[in-house]
Backbone as JSON Lines, residues from 0, in Angstrom:
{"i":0,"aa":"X","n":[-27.5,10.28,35.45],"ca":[-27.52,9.69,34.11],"c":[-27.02,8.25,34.12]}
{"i":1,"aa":"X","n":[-26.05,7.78,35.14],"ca":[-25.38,6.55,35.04],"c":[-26.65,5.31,35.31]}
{"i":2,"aa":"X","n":[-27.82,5.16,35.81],"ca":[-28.97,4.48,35.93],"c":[-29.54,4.5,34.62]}
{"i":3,"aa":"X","n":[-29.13,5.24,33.93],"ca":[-30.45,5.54,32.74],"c":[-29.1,4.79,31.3]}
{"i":4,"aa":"X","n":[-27.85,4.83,32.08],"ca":[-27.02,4.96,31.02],"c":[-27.04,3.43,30.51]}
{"i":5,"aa":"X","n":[-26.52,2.49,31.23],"ca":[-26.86,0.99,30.51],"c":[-27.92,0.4,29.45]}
{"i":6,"aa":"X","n":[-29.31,0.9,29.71],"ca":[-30.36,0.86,29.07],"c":[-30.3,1.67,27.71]}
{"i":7,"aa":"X","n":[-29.22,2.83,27.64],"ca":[-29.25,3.78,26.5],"c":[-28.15,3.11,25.19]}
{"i":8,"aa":"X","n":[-27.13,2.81,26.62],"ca":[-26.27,1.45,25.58],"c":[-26.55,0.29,25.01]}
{"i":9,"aa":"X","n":[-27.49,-0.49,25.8],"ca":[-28.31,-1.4,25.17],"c":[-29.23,-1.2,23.88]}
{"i":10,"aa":"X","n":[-29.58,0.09,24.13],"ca":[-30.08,0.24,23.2],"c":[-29.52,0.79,21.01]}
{"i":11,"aa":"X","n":[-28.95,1.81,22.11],"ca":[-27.83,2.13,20.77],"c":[-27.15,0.96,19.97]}
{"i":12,"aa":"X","n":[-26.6,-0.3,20.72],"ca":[-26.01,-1.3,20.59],"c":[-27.42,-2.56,19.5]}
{"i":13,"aa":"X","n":[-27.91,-2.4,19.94],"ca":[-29.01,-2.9,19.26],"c":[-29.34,-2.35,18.06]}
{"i":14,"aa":"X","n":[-29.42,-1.17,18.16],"ca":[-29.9,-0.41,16.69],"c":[-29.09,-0.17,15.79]}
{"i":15,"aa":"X","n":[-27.64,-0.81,15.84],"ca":[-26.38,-0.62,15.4],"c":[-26.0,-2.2,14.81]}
{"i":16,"aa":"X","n":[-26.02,-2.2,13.57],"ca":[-25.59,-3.27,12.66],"c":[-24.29,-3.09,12.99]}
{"i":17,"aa":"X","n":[-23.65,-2.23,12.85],"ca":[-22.04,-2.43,13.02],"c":[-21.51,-2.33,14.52]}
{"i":18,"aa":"X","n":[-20.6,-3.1,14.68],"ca":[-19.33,-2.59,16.07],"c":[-19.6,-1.28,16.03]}
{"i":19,"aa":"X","n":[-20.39,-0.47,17.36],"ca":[-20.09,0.5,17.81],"c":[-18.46,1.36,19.14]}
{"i":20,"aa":"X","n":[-17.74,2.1,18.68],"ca":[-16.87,2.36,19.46],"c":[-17.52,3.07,20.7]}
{"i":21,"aa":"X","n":[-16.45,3.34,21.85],"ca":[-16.84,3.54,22.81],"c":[-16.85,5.07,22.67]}
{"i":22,"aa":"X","n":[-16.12,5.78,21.92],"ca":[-15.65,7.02,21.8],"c":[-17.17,7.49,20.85]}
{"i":23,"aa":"X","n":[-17.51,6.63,20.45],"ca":[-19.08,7.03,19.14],"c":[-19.93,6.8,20.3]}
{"i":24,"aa":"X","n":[-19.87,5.95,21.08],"ca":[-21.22,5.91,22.4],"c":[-21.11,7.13,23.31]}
{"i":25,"aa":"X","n":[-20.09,7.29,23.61],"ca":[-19.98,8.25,24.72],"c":[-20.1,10.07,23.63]}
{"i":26,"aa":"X","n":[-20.34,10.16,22.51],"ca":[-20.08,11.11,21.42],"c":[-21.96,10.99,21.66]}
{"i":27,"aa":"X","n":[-22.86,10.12,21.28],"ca":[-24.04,9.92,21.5],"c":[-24.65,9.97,22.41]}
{"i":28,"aa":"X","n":[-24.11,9.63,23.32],"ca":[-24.75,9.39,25.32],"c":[-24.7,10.98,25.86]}
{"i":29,"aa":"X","n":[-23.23,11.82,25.14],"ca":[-22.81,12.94,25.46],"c":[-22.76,12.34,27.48]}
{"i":30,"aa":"X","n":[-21.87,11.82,27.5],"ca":[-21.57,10.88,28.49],"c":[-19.51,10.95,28.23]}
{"i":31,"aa":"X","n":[-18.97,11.2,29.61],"ca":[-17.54,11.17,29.86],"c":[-17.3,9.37,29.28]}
{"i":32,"aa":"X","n":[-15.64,9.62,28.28],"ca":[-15.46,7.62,27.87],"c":[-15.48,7.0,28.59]}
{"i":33,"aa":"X","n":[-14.93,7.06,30.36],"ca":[-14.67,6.45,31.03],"c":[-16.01,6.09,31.47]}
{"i":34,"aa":"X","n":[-16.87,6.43,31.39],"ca":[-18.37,6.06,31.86],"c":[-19.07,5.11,31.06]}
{"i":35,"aa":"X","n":[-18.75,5.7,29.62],"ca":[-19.08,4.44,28.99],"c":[-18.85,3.23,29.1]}
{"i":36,"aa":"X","n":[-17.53,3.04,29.29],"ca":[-17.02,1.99,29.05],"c":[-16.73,1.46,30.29]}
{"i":37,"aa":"X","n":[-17.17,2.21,31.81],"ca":[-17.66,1.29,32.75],"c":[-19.31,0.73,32.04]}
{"i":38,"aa":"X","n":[-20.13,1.21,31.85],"ca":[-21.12,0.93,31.58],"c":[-21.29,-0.46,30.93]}
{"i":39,"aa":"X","n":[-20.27,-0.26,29.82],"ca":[-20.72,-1.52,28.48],"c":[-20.21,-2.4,29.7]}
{"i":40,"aa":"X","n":[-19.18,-2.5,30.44],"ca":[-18.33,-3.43,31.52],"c":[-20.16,-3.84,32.58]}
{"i":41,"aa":"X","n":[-20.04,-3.12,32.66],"ca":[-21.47,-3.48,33.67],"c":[-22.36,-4.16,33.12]}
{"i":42,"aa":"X","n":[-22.62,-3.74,31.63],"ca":[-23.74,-4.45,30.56],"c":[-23.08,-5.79,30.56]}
{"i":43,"aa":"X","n":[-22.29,-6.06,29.88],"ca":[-21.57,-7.19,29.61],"c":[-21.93,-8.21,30.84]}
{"i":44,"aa":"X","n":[-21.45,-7.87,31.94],"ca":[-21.61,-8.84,33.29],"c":[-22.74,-9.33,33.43]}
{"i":45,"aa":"X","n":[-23.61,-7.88,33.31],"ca":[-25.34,-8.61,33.71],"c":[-26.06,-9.46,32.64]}
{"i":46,"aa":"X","n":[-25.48,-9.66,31.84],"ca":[-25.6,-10.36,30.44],"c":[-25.13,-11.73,30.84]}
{"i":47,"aa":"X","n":[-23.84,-12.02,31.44],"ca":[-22.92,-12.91,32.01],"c":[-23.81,-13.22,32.76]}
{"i":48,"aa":"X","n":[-24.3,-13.18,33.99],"ca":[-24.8,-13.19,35.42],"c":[-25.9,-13.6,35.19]}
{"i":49,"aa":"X","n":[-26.57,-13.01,34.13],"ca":[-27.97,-13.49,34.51],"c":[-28.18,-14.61,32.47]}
{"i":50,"aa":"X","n":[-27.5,-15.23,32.34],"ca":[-27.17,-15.96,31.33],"c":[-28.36,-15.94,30.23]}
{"i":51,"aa":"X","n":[-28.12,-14.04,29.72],"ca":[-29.09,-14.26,28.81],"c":[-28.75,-14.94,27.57]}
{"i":52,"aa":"X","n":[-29.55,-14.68,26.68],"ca":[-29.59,-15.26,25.07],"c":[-29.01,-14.21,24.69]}
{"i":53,"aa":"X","n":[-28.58,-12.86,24.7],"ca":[-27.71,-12.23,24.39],"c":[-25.81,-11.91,25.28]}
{"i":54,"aa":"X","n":[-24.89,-11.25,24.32],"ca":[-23.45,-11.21,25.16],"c":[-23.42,-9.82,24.56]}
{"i":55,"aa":"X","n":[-22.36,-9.3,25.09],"ca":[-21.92,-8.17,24.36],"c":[-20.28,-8.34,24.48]}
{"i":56,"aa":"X","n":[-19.78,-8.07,23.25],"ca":[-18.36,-8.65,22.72],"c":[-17.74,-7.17,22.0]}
{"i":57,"aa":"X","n":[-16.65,-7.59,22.18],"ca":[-15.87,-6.32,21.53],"c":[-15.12,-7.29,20.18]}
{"i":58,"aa":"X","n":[-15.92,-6.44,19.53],"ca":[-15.37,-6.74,17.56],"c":[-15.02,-5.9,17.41]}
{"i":59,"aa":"X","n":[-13.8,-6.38,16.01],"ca":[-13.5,-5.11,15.12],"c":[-13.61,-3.65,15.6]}
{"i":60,"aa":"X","n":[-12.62,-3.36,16.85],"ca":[-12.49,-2.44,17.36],"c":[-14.1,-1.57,18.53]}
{"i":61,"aa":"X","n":[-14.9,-2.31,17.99],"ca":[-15.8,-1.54,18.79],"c":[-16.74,-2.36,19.63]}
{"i":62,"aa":"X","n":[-17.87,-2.26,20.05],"ca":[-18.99,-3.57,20.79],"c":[-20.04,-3.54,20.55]}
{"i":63,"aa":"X","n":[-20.58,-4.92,20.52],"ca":[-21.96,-5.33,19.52],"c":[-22.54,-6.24,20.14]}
{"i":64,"aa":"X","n":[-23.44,-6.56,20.09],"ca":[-24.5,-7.53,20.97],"c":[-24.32,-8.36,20.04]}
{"i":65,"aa":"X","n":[-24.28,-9.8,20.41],"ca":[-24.8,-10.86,19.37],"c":[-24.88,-12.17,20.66]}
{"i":66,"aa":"X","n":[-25.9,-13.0,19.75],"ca":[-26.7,-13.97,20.43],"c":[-25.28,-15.25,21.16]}
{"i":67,"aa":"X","n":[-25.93,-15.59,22.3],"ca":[-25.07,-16.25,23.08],"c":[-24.63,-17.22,22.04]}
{"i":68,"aa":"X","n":[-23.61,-17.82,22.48],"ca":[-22.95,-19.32,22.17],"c":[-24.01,-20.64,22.22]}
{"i":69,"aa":"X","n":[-24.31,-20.73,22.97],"ca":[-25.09,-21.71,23.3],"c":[-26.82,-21.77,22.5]}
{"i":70,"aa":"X","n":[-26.84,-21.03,22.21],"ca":[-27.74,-20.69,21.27],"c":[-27.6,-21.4,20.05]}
{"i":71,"aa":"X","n":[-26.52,-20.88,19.62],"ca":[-26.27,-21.59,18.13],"c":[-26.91,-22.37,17.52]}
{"i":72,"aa":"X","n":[-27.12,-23.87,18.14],"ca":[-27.83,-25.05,17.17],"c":[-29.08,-24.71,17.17]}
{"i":73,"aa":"X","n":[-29.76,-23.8,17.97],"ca":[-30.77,-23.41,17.54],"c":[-31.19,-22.33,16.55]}
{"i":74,"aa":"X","n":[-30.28,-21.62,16.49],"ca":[-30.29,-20.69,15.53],"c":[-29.93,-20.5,14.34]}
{"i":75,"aa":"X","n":[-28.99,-21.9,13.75],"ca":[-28.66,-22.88,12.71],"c":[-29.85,-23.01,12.27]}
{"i":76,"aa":"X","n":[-30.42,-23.9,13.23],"ca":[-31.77,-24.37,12.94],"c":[-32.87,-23.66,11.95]}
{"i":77,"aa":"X","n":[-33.27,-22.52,12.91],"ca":[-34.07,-21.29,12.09],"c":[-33.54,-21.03,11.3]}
{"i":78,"aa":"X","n":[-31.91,-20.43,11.73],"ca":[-32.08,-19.54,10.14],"c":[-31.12,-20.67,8.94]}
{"i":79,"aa":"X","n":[-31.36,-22.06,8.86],"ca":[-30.91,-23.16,7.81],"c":[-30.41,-22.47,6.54]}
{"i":80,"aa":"X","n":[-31.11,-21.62,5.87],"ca":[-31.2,-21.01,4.76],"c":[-29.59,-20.31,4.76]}
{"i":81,"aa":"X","n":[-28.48,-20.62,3.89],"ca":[-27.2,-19.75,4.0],"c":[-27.81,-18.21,3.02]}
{"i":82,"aa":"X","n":[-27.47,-17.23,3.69],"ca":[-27.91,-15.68,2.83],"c":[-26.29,-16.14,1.57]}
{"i":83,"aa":"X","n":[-25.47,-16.24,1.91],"ca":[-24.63,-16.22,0.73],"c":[-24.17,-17.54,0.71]}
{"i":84,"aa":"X","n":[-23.57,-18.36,-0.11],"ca":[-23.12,-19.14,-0.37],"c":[-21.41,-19.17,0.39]}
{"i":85,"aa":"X","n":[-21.22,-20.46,1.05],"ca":[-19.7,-20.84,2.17],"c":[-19.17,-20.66,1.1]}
{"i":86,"aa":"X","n":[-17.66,-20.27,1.63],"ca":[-16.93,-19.95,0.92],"c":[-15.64,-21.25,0.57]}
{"i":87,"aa":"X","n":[-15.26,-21.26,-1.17],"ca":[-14.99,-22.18,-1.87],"c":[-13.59,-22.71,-1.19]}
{"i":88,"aa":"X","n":[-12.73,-23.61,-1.29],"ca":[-11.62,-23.93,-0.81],"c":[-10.46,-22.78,-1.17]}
{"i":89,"aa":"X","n":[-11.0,-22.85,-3.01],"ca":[-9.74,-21.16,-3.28],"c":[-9.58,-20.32,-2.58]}
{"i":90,"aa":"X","n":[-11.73,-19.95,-2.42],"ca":[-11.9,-18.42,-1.65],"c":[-11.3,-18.32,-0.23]}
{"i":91,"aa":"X","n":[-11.19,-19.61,0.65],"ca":[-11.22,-19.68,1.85],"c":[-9.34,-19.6,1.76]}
{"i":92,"aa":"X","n":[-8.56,-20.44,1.18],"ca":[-6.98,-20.03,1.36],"c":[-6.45,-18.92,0.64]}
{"i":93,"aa":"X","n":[-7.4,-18.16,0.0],"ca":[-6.97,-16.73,-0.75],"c":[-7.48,-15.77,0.73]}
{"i":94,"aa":"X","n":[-8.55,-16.43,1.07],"ca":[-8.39,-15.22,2.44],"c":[-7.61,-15.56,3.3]}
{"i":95,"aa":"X","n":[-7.5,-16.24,3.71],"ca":[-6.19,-17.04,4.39],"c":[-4.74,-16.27,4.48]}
{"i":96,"aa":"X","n":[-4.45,-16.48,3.11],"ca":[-3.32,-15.4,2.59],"c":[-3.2,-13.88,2.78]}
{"i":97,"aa":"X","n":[-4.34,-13.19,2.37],"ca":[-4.52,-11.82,2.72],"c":[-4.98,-11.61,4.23]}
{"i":98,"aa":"X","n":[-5.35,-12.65,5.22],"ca":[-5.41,-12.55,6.53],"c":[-3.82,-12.12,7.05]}
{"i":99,"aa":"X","n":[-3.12,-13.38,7.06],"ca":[-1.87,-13.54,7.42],"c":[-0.66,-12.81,6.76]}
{"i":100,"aa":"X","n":[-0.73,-12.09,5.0],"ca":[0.1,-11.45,4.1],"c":[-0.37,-10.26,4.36]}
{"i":101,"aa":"X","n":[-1.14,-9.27,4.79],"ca":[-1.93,-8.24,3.9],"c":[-0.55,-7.17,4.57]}
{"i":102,"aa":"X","n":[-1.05,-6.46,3.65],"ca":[-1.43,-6.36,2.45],"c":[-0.4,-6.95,1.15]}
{"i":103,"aa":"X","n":[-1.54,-7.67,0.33],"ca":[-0.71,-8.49,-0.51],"c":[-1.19,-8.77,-1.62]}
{"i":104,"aa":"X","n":[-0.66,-8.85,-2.7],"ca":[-1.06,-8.64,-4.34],"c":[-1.49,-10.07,-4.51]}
{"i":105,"aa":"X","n":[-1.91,-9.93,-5.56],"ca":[-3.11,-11.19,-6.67],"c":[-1.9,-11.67,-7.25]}
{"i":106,"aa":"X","n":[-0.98,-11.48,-7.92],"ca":[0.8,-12.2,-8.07],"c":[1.17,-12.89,-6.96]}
{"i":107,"aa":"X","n":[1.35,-12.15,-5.49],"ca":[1.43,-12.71,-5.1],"c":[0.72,-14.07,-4.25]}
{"i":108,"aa":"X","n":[-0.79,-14.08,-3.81],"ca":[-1.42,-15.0,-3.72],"c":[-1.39,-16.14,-4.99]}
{"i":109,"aa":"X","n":[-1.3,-15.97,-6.1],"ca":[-1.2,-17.25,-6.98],"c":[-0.18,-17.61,-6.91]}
{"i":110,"aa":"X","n":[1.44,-16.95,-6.04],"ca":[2.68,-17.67,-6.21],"c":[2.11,-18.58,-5.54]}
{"i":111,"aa":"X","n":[1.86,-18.47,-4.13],"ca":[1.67,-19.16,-3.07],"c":[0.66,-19.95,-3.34]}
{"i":112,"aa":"X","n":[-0.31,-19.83,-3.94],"ca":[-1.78,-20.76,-3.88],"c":[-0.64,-22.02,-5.4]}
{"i":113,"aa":"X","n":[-0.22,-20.99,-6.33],"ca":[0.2,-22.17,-7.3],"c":[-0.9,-22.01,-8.69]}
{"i":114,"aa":"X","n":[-2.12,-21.39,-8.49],"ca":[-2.86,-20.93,-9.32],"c":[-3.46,-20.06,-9.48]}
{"i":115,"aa":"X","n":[-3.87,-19.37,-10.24],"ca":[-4.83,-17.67,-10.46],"c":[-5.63,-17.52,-9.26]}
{"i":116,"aa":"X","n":[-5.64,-16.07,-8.89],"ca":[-6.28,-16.13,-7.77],"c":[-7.5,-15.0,-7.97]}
{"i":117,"aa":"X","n":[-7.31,-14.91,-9.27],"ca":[-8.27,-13.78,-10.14],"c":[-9.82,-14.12,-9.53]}
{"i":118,"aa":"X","n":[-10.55,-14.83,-9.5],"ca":[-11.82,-15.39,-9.28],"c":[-12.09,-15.59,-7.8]}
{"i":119,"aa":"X","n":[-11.01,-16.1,-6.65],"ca":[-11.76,-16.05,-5.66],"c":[-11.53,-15.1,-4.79]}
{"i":120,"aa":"X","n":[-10.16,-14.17,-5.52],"ca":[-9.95,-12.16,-4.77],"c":[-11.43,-11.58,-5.26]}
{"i":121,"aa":"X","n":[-11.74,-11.82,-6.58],"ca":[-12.7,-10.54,-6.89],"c":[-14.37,-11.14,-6.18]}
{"i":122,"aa":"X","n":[-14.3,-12.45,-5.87],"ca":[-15.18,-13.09,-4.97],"c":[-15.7,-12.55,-3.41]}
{"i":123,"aa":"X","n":[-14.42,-12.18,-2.93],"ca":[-13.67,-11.92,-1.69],"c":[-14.06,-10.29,-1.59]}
{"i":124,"aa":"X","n":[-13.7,-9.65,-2.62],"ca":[-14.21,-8.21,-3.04],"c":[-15.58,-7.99,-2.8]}
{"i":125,"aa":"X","n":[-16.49,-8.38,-3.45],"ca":[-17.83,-8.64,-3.58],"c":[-18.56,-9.08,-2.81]}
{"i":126,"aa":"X","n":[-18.05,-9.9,-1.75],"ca":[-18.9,-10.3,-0.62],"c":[-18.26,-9.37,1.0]}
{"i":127,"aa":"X","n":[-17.22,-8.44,0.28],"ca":[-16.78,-7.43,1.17],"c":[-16.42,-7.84,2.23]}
{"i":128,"aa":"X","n":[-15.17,-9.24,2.44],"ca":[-14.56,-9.46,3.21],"c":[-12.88,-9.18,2.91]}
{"i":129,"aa":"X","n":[-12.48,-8.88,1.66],"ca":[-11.26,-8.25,1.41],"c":[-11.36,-6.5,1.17]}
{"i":130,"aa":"X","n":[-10.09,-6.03,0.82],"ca":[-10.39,-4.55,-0.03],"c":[-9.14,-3.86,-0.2]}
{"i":131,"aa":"X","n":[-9.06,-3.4,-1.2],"ca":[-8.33,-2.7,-1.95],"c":[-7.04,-1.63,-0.72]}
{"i":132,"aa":"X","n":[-6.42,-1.9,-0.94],"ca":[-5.37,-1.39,0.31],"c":[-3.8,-0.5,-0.61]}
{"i":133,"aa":"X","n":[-4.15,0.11,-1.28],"ca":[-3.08,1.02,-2.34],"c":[-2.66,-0.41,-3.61]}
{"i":134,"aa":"X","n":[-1.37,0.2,-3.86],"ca":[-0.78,-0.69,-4.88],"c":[1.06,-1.21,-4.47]}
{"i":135,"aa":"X","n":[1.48,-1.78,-5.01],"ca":[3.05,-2.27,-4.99],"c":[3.52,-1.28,-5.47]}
{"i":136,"aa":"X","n":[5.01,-1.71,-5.2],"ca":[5.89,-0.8,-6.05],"c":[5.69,-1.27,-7.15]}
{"i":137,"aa":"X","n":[5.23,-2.56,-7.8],"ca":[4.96,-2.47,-9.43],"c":[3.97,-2.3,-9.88]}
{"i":138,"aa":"X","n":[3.02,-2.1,-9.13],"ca":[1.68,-1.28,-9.83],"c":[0.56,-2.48,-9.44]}
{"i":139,"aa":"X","n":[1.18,-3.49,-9.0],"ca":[-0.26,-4.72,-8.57],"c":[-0.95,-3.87,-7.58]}
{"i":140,"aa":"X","n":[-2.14,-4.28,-7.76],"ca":[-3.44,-4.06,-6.23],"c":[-2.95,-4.69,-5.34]}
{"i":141,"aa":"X","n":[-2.66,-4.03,-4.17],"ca":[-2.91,-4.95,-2.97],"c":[-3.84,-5.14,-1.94]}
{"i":142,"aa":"X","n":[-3.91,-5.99,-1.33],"ca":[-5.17,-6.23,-0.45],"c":[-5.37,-6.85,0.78]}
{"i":143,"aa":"X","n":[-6.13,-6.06,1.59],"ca":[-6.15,-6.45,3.08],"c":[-7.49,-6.82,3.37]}
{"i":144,"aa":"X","n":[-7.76,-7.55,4.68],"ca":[-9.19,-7.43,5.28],"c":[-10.09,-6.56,5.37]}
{"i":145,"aa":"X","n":[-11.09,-6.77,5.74],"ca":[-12.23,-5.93,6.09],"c":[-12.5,-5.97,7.91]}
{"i":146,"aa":"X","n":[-13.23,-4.99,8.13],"ca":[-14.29,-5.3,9.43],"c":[-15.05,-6.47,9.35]}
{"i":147,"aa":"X","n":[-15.77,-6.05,8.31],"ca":[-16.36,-7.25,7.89],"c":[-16.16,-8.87,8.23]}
{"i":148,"aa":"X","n":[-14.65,-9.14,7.73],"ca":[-14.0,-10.47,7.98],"c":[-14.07,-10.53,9.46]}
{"i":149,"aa":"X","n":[-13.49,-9.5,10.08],"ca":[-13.19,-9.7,11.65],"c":[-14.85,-9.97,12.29]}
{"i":150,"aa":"X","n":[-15.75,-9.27,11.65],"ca":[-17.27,-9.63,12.38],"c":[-17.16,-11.39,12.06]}
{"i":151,"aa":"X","n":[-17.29,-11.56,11.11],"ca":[-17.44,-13.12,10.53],"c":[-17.41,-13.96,11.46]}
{"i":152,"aa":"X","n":[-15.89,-13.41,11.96],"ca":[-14.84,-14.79,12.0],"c":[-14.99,-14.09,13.56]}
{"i":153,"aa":"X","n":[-15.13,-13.39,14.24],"ca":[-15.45,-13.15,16.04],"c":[-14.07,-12.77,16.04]}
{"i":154,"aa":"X","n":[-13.11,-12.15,15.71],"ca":[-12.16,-11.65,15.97],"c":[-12.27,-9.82,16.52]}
{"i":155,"aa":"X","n":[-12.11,-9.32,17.49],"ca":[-11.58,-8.42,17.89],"c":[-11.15,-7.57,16.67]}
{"i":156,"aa":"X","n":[-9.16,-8.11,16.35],"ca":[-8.35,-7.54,15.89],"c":[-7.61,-8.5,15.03]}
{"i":157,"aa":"X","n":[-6.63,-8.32,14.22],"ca":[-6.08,-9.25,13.5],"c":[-5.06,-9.7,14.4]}
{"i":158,"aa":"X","n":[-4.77,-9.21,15.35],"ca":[-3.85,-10.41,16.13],"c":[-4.78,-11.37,17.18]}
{"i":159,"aa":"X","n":[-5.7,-11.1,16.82],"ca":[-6.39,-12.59,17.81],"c":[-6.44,-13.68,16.48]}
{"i":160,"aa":"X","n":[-5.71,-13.36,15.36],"ca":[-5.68,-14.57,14.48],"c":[-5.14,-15.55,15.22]}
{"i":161,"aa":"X","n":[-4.83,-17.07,14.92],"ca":[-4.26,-18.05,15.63],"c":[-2.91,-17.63,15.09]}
{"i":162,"aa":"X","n":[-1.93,-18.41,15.92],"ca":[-0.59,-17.67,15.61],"c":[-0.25,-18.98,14.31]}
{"i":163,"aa":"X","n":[0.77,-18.4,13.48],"ca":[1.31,-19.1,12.39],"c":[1.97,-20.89,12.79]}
{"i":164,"aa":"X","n":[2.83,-20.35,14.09],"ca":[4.18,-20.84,14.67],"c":[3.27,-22.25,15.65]}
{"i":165,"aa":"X","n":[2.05,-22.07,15.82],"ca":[1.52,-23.36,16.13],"c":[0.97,-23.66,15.29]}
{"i":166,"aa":"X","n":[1.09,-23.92,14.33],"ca":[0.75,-24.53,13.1],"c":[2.21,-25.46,12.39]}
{"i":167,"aa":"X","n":[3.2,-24.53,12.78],"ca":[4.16,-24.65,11.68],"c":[5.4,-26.44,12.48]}
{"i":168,"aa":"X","n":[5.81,-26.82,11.48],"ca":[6.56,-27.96,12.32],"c":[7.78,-27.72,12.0]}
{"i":169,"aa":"X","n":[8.78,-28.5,12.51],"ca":[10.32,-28.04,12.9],"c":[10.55,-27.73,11.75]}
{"i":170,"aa":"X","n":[11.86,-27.0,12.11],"ca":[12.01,-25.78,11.38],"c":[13.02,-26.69,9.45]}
{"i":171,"aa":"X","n":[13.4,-28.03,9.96],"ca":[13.53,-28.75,8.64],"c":[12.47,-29.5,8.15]}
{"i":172,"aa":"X","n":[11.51,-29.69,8.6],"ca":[10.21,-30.12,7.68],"c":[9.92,-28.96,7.28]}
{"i":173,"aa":"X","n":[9.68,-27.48,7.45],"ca":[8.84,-26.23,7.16],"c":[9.73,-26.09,5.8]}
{"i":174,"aa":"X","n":[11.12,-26.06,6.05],"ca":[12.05,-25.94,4.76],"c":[11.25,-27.18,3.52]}
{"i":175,"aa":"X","n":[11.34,-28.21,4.09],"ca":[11.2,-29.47,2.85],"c":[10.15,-28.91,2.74]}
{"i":176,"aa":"X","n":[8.46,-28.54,3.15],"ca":[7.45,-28.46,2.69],"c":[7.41,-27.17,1.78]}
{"i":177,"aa":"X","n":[7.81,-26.08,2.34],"ca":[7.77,-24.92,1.67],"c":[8.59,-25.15,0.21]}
{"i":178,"aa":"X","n":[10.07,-25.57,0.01],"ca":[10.26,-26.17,-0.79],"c":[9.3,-26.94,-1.5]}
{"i":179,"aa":"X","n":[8.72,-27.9,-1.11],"ca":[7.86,-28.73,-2.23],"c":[6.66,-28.21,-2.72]}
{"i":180,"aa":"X","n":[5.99,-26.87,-1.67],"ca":[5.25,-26.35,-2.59],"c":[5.48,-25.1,-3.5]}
{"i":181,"aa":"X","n":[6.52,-24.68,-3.41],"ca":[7.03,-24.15,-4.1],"c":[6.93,-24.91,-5.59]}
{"i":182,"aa":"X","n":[7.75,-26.33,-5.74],"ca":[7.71,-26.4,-6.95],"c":[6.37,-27.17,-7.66]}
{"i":183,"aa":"X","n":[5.32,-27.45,-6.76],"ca":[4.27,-27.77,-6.69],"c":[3.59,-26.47,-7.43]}
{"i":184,"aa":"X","n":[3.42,-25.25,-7.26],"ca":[3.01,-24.15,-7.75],"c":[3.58,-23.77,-8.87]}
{"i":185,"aa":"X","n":[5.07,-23.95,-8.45],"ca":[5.73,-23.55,-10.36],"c":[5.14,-24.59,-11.3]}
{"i":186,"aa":"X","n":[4.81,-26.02,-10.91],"ca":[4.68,-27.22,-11.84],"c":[3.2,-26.65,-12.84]}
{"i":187,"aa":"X","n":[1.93,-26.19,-11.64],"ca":[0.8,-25.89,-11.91],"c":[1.09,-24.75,-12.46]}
{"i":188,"aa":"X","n":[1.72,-23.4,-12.33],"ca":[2.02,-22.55,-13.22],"c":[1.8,-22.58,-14.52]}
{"i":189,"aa":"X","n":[3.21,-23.71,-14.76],"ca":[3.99,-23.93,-16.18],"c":[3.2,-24.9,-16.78]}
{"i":190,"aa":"X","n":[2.08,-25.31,-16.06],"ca":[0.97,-26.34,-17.21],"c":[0.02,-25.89,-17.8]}
């Protein structure tokens, strides 16, 4: 079966819009995990090796074929047309927030953003890159990522996010800034 098995993964992998797990391939292949997942290892290489127009990557917990890197400007090209509309500066630091907070309330994203965050959470909802993750102890919604987001954005897992701490600058500028937007947000609040 192991000759026949790469070609069966290729294939499954193909016919599969979503990250397939290895435990759902080898559940399908009726194939031992460890075989699988030499297999996808073998797929992957000859993909590598022989530098097709396809890779196979491990997303959002499972593995999915998608078109090489190098491809790209050509595939910009064709497909020019955006299916949804980029996402707005709100939408993009409200996910931002629920990337790095989640799970985390609509109170709390407008402390931090400084303004309502009503319009680009239920945005975020709807294009099914956030979702509903229980409630607070005071009864707000809270909210975490999707798979979804992690396909987007080529992330694995949420810790292949970039880390916070290379971003952040010594530890008395982080005070003065956080401070100033702090009252930067109360100012926009209270207007």
């Amino acid at each position: 079966m192991s000759l026949e098995l790469e070609p069966t993964l290729e294939a499954l992998l193909f016919l599969s819009v979503e990250p397939v797990t290895a435990p759902a391939l080898a559940e399908a292949t009726g194939v031992e995990l460890h075989e699988v997942v030499s297999g996808l290892e073998r797929l992957r290489e000859h993909y590598e090796f022989e530098r097709r127009g396809l890779v196979l990557r491990e997303l959002a917990g499972g593995w999915a074929l998608s078109s090489h890197p190098d491809a790209e400007p050509a595939a910009r090209e064709l497909l020019a047309k955006p299916r949804t509309p980029p996402l707005t500066p709100a939408q993009a630091e409200t996910l931002a927030i629920v990337a790095y907070l989640q799970p985390v309330s609509r109170p709390e994203i407008a402390r931090i953003r400084g303004v309502n965050a009503e319009s680009a959470a239920t945005t975020l909802l709807e294009r099914g890159m956030i979702e509903e993750a229980g409630r607070s102890q005071f009864g707000a919604v809270l909210y975490r990522t999707t798979d979804l987001f992690l396909r987007l954005f080529g992330l694995g897992s949420l810790g292949e996010l970039p880390e916070v701490a290379a971003f952040d600058p010594a530890p008395e500028v982080e005070a003065e800034l956080r401070d100033r937007l702090m009252r930067a947000g109360e100012a926009r609040a209270g207007a």
